[in-house]
C-alpha positions in Angstrom: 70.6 123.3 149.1 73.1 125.6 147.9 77.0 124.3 148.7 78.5 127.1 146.5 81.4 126.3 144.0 83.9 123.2 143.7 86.7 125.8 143.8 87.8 129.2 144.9 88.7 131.5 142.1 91.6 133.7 142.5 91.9 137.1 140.9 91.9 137.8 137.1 94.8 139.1 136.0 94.2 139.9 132.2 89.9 140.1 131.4 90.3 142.4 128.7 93.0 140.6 127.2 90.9 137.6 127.2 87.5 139.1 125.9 89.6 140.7 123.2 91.4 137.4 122.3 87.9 135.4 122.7 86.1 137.5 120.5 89.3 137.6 117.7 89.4 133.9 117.4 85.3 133.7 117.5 85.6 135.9 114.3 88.2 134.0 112.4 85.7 130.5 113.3 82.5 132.4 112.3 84.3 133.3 108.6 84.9 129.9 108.5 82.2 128.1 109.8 79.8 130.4 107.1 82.3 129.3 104.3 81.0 125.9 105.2 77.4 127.6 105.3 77.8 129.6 101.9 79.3 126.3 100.4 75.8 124.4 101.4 73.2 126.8 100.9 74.6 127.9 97.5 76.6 125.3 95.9 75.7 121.9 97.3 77.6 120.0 95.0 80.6 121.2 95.5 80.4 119.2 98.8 80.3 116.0 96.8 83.7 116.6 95.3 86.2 114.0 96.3 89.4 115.4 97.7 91.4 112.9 98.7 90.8 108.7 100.3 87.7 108.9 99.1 86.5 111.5 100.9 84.1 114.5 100.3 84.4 117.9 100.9 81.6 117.4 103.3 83.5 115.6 105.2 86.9 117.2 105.1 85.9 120.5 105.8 83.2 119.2 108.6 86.3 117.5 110.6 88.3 120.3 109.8 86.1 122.5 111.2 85.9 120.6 114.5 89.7 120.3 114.7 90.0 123.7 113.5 87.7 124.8 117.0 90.3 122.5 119.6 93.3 124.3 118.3 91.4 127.8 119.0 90.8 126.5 122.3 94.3 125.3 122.9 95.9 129.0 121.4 93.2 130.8 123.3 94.3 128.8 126.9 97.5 129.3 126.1 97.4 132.7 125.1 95.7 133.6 127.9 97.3 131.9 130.4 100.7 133.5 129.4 99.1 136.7 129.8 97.9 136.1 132.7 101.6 134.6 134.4 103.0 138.0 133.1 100.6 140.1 134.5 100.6 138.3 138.2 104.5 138.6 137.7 104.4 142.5 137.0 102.1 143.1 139.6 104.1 141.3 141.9 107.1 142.9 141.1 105.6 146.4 141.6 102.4 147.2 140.5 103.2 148.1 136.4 100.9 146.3 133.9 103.0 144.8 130.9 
């Protein structure tokens, strides 16, 4: 039994914007996330290093990895959003992409 989506979607204003924006801000995680890589497949050690509290590098750059990904996610919704008000708003007002 197929009931078909929870909720209608409405037209997208800015899919280009967003690809472009997605794929920017998978790059700058990628470079970071194989730092973290590199780091462990090359130089083990270093991750024992104690920063600060008592804490490893391991462990620093681990959480700062994950909190580094929900601030993409908020800039990217955002972002995109924004984009997407201004564009509804243009069109509205007569058809002119910003």
């Amino acid at each position: 039994m197929d009931h078909g989506p929870n909720i209608t979607t409405g037209k997208d204003y800015a899919p280009e914007y967003k690809s472009r924006l997605g794929l920017r801000l998978f790059l700058v995680y990628s470079i970071l996330y194989a730092g973290f890589i590199i780091i462990n497949a090359f130089i083990p050690r270093l991750m024992a290093f104690i920063l600060f509290a008592g804490l490893n590098l391991a462990v620093v750059y681990g959480f700062g990895l994950i909190i580094t990904a929900i601030v993409l996610g908020l800039i990217y919704n955002h972002l995109c959003t924004k984009k997407e008000q201004q564009m509804q708003a243009a069109e509205s007002a007569g058809g002119q992409k910003p």
